[in-house]
SERO-4910 file (N, C-alpha, C, O; in steps of 0.05 Angstrom, whole numbers):
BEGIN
 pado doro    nc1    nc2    nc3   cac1   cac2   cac3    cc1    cc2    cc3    oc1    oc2    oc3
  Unk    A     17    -24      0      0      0      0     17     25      0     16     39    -20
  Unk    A     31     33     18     47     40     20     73     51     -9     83     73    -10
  Unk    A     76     34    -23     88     29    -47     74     43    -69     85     59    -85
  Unk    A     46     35    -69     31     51    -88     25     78    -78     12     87    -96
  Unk    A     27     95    -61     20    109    -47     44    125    -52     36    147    -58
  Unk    A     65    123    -52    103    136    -61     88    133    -88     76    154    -89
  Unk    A     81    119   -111     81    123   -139     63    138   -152     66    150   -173
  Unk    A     40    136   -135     13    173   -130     35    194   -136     42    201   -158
  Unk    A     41    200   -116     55    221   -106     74    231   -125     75    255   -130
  Unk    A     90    214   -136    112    218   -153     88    226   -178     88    249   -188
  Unk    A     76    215   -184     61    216   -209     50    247   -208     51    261   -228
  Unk    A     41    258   -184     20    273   -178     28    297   -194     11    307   -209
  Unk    A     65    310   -192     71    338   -204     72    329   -237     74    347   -254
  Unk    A     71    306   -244     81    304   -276     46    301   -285     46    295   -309
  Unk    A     18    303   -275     -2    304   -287    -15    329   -283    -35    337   -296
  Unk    A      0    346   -259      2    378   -266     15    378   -281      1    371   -300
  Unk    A     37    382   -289     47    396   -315     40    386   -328     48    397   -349
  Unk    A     20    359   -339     19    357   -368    -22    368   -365    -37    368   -384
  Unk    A    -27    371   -347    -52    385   -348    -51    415   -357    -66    430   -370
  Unk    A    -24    420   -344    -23    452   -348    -23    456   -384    -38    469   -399
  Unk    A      2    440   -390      3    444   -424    -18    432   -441    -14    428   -465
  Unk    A    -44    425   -427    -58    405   -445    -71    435   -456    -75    439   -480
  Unk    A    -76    454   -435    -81    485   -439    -78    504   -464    -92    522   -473
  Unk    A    -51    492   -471    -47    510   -497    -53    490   -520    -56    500   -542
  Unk    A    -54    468   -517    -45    454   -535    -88    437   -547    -96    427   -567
  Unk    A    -97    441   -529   -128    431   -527   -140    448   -547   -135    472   -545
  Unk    A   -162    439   -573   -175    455   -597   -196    466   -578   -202    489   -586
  Unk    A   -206    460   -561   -226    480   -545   -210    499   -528   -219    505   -506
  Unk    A   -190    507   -535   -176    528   -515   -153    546   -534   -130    551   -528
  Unk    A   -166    553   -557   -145    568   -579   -149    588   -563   -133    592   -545
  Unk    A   -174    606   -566   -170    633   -548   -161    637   -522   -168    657   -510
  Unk    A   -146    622   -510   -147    619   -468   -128    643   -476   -139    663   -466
  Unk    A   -107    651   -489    -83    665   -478   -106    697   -485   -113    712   -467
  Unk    A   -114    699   -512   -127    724   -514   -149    732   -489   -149    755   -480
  Unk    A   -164    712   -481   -187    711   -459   -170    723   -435   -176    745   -427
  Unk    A   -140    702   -419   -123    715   -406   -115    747   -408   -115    762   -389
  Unk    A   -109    752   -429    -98    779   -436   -121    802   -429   -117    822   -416
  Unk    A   -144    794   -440   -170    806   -430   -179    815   -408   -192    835   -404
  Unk    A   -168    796   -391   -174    798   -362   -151    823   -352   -155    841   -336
  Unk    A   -135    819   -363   -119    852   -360   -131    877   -370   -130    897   -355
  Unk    A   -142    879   -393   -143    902   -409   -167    893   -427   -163    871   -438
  Unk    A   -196    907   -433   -205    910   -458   -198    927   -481   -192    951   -483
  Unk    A   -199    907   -499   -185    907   -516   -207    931   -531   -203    955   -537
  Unk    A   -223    921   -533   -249    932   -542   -250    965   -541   -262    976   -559
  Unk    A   -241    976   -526   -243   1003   -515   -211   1009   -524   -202   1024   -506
  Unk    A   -193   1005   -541   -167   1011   -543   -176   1033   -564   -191   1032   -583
  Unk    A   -157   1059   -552   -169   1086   -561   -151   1088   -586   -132   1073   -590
  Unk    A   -163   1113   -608   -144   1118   -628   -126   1141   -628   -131   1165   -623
  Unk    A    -99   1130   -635    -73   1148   -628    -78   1172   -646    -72   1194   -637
  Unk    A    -88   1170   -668    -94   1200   -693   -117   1213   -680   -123   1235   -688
  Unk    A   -135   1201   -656   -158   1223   -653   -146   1233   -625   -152   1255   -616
  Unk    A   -124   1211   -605   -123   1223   -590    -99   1254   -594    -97   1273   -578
  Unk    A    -86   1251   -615    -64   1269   -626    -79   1301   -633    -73   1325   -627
  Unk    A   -104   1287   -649   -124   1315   -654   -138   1337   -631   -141   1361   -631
  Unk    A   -146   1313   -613   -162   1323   -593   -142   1335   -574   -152   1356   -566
  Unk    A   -126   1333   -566    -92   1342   -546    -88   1369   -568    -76   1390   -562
  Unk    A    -99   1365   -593    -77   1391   -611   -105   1415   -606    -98   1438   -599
  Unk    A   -125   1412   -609   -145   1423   -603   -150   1437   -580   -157   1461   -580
  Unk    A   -147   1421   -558   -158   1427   -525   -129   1413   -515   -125   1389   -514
  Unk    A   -113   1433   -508    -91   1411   -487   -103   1399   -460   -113   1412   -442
  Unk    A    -99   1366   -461   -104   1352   -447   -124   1333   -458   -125   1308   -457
  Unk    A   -140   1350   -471   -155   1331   -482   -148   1298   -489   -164   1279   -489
  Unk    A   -119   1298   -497   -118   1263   -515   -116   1260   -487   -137   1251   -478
  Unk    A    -96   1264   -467    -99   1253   -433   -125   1241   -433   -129   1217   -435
  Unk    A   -146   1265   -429   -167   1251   -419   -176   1222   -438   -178   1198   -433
  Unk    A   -180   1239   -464   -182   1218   -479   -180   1190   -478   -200   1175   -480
  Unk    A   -150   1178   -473   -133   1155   -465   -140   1146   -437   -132   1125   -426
  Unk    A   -160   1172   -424   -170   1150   -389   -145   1153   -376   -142   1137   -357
  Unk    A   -124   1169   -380   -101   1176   -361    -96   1207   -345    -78   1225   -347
  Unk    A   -128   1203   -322   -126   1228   -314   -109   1237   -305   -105   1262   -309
  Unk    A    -92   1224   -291    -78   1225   -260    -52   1249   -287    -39   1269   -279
  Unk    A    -52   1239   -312    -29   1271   -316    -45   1292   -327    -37   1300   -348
  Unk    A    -66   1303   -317    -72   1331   -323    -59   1353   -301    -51   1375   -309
  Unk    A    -57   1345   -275    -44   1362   -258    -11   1363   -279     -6   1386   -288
  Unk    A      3   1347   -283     24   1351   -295     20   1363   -319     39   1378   -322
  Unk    A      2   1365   -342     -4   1378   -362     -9   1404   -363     -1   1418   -382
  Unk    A    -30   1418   -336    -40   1438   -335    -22   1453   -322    -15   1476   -328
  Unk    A    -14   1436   -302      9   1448   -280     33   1466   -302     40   1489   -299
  Unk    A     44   1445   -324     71   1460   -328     55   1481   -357     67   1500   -367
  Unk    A     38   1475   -361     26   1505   -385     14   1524   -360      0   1541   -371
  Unk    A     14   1527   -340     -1   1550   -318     23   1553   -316     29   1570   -333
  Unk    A     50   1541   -299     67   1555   -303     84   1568   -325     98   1587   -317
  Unk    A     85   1559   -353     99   1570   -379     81   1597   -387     93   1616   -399
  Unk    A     48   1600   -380     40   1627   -381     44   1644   -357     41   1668   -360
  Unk    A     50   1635   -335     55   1651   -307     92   1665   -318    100   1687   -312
  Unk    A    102   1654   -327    137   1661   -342    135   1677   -363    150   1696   -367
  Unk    A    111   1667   -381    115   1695   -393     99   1723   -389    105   1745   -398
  Unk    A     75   1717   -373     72   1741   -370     88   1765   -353     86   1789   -356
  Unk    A    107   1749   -332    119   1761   -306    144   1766   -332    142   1790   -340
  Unk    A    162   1754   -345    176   1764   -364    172   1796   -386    186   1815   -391
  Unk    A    146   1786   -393    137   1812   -406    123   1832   -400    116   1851   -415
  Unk    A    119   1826   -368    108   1857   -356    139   1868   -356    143   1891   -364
  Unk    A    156   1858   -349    190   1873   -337    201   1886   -358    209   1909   -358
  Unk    A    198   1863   -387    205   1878   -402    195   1894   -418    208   1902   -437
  Unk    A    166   1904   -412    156   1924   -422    157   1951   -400    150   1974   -404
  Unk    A    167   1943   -380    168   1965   -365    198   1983   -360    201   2005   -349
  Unk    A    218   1963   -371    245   1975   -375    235   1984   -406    233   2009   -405
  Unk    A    229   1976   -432    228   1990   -446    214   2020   -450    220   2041   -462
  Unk    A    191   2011   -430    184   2041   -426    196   2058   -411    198   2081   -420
  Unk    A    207   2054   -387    230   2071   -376    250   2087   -396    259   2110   -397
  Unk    A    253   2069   -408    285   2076   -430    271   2091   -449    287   2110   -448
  Unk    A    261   2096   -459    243   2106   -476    238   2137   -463    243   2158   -475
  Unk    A    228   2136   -437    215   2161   -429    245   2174   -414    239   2193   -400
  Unk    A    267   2170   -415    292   2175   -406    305   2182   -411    321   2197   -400
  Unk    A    304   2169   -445    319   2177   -468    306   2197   -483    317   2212   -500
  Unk    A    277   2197   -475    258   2232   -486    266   2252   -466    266   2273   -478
  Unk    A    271   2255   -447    274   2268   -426    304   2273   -424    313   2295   -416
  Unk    A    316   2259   -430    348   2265   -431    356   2284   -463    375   2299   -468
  Unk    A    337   2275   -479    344   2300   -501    330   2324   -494    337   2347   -500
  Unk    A    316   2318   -485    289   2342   -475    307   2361   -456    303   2385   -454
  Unk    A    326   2347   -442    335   2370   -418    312   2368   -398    300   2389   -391
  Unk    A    306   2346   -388    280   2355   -370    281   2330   -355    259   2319   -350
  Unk    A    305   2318   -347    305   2288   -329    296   2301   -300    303   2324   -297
  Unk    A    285   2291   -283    280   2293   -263    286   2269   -245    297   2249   -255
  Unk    A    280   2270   -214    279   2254   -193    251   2247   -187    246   2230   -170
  Unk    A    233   2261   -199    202   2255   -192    198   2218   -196    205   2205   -215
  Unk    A    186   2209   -172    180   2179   -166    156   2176   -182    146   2154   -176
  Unk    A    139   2191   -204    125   2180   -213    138   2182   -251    125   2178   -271
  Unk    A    159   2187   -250    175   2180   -277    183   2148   -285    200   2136   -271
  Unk    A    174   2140   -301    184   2108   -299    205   2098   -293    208   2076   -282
  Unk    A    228   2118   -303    257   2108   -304    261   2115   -273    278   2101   -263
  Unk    A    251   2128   -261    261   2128   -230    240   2108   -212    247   2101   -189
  Unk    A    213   2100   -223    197   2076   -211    213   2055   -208    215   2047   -184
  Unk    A    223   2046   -221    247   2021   -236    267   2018   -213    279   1997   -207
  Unk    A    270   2037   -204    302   2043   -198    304   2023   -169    283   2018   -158
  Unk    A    330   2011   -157    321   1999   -131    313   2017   -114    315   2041   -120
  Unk    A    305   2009    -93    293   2022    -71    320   2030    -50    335   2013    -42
  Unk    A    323   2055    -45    339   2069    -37    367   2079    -53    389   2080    -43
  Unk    A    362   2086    -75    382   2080    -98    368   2108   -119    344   2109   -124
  Unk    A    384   2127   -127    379   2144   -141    390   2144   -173    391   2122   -184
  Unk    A    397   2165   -187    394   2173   -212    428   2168   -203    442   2151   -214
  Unk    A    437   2185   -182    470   2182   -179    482   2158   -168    502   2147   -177
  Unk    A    474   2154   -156    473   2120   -149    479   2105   -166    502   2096   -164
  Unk    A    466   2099   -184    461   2084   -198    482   2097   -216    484   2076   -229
  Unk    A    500   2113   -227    522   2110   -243    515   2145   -262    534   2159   -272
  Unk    A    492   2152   -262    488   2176   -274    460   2160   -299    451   2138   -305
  Unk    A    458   2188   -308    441   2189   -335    443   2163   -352    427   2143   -353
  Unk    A    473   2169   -371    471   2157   -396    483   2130   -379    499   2121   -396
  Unk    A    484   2116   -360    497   2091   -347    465   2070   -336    462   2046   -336
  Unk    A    444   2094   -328    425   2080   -323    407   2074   -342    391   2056   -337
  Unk    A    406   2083   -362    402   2088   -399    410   2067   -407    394   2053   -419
  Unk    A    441   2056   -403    446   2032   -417    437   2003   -395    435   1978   -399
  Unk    A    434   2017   -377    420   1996   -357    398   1984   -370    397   1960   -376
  Unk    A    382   1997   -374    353   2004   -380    347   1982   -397    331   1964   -394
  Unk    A    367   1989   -420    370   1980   -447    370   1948   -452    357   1934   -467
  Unk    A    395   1944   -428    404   1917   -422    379   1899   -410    374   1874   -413
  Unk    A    365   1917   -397    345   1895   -368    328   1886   -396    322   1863   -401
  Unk    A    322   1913   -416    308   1905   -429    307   1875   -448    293   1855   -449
  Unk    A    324   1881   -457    338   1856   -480    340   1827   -460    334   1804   -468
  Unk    A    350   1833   -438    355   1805   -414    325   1789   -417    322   1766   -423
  Unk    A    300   1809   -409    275   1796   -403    262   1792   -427    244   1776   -428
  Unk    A    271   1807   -449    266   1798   -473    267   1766   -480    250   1749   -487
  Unk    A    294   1764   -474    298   1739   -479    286   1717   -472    277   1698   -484
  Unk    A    286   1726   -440    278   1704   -424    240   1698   -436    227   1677   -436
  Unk    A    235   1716   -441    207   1718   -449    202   1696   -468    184   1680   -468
  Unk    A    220   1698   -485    224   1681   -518    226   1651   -497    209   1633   -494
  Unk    A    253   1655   -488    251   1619   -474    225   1618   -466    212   1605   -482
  Unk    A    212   1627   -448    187   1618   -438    170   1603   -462    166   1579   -463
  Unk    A    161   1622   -478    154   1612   -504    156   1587   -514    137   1573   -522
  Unk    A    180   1581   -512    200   1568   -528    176   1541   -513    160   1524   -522
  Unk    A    189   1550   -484    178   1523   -470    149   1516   -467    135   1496   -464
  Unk    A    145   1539   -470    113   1527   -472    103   1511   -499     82   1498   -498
  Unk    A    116   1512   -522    116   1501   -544    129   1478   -540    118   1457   -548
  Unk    A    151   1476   -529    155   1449   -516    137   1427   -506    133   1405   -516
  Unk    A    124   1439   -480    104   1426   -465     82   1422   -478     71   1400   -473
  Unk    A     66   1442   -498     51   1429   -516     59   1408   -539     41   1395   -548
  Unk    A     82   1404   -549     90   1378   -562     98   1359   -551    107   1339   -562
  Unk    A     97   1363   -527    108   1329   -510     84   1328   -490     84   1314   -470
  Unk    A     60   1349   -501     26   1332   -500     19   1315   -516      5   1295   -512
  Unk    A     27   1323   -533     15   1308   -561     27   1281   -561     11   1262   -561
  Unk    A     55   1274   -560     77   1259   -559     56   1239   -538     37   1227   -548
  Unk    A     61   1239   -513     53   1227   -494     18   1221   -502     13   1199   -491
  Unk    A      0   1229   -514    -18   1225   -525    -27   1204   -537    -44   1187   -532
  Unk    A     -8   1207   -557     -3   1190   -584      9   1155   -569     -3   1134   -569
  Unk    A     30   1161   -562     41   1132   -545     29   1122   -535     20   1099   -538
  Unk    A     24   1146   -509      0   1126   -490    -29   1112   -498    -43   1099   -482
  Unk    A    -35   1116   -524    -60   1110   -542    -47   1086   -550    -60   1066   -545
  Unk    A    -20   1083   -563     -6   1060   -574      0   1034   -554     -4   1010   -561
  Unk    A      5   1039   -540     16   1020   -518     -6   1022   -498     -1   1024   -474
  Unk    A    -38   1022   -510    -50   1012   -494    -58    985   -490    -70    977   -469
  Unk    A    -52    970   -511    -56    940   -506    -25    927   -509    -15    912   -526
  Unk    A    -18    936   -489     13    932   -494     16    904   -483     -7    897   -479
  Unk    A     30    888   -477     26    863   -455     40    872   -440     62    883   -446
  Unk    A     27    870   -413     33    865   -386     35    845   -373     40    844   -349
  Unk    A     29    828   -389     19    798   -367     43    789   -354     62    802   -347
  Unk    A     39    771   -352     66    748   -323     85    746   -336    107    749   -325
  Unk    A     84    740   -368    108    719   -378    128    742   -379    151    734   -381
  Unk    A    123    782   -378    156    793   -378    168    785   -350    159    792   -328
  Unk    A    185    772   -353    204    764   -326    237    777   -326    248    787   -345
  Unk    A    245    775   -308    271    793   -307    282    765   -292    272    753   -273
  Unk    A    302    759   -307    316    730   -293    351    748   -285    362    765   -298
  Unk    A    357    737   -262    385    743   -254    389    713   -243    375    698   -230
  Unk    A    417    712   -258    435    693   -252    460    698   -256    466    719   -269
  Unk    A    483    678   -245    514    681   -248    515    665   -271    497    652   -282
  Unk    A    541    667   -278    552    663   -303    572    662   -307    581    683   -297
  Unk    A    597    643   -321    623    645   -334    634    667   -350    622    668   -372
  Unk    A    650    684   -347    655    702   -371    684    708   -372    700    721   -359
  Unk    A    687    688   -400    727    685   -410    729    708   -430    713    713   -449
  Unk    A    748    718   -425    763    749   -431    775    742   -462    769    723   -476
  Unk    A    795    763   -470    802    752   -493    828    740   -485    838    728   -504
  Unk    A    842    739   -464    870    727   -461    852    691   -447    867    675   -435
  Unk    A    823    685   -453    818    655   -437    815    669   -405    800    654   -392
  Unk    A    821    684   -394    815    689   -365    790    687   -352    770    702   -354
  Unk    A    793    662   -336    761    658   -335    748    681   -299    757    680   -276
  Unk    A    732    694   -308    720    708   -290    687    696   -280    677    678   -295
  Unk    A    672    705   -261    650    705   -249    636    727   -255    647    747   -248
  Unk    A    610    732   -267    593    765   -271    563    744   -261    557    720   -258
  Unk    A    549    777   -257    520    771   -255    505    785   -287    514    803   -301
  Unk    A    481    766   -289    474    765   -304    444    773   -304    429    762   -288
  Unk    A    433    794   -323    405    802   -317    397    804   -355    406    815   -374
  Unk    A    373    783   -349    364    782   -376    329    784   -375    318    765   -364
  Unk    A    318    799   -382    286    811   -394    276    787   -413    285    784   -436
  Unk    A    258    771   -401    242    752   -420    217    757   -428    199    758   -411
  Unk    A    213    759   -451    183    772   -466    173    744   -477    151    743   -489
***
């Protein structure tokens, strides 16, 4: 009894595994892996990458929502609130040194510069810091000139970036629409193991080994 009872047992893991492969291999079980895959993701509802591209080019965020990936509109809206918060704070500065310079450089041909705090070019000026202070006339003039062109620039980068951030909406749109039925399932595995590894002189060494199975 006993005897047959050790040959159960032994038998028991070899009619799991051949139950397991009867799985792929059984004509009533062609679909099991697609049905499996299902149970991850409907397939059915896999969005389109050209409408979500349109709708993001239209309404930013839109392909986000589109694609059912709310969780990045804070990141979407967040960095276009800040790329218009940069340029407007950019181009109030530099509209306000150009108008300084402007009304400074009328006033300096004019013969008629003053210290009056409601002149732009002395609004501008730091706080506790005058016309002499500051280097004279034609020194705060080229000041002027300079702040202007500095925030100019910076204004343009802002730009720049916000055109950025609207093409790596779209970008992220489009992919995340693509790789929505991407596989996820069990079988990607990450195997680490050791390994032999002979050099070019035959020197035999020890490495670890990390290999991605799809």
């Amino acid at each position: 009894m006993k005897r047959w009872l050790s040959i159960l047992l032994l038998m028991l893991p070899i009619a799991l595994h051949a139950q397991q492969d009867s799985i792929y291999f059984h004509p009533d079980t062609i679909d099991t892996a697609e049905e499996d895959y299902r149970y991850y993701i409907d397939l059915t509802k896999r969005p389109d990458a050209i409408k979500a591209v349109w709708l993001g080019a239209i309404f930013p965020g839109a392909g986000q929502i589109y694609n059912g990936s709310y969780w990045k509109l804070p990141l979407v809206y967040g960095s276009f609130m800040g790329c218009a918060y940069a340029i407007t704070w950019t181009h109030n500065r530099c509209s306000n040194y150009k108008r300084a310079y402007l009304d400074l450089y009328a006033d300096n041909e004019a013969g008629t510069v003053t210290e009056d705090p409601s002149k732009t070019y002395i609004a501008v000026i730091p706080e506790g810091y005058n016309l002499t202070r500051v280097g004279g006339v034609n020194t705060w003039m080229n000041t002027l000139k300079n702040e202007q062109s500095r925030f100019r620039r910076y204004r343009d980068y802002s730009i720049l970036a916000t055109v950025i951030v609207y093409a790596l909406s779209l970008i992220d749109a489009y992919v995340d629409a693509q790789l929505f039925d991407y596989d996820i399932s069990p079988d990607l595995t990450l195997n680490v193991e050791p390994q032999i590894y002979y050099d070019l002189q035959h020197q035999r060494s020890a490495e670890l080994k990390l290999a991605i199975q799809f």
